[in-house]
N, C-alpha and C positions, 0 to 999 in steps of 0.2 A: 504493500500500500504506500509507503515513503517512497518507496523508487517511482512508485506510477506516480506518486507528486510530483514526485521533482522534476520529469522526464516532463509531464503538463506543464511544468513552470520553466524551465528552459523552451519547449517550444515556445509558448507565450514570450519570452521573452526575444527569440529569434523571430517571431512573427509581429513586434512589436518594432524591432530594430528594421525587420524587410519596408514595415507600414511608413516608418522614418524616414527611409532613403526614396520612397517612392513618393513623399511628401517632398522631400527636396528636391527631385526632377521635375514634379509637378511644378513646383515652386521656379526652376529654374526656363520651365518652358515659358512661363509667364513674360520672363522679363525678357 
C-alpha cells in the first residue's frame, strides 16, 4: 500500500512537472 502511494505521488508529481513545461510552450507561443 506505501509503494502504491508513492508510485501515485511521483506520477502526480511527473505529471504535474509535464503540465509545467506544457504551460510554458503555451506561454511561449503566445509571445
Amino acid at each position: 500500500l506505501f509503494y502504491a502511494k508513492r508510485r501515485i505521488f511521483k506520477i502526480n508529481v511527473v505529471y504535474k512537472k509535464k503540465k509545467e513545461e506544457m504551460g510554458v510552450i503555451d506561454d511561449y507561443k503566445k509571445i
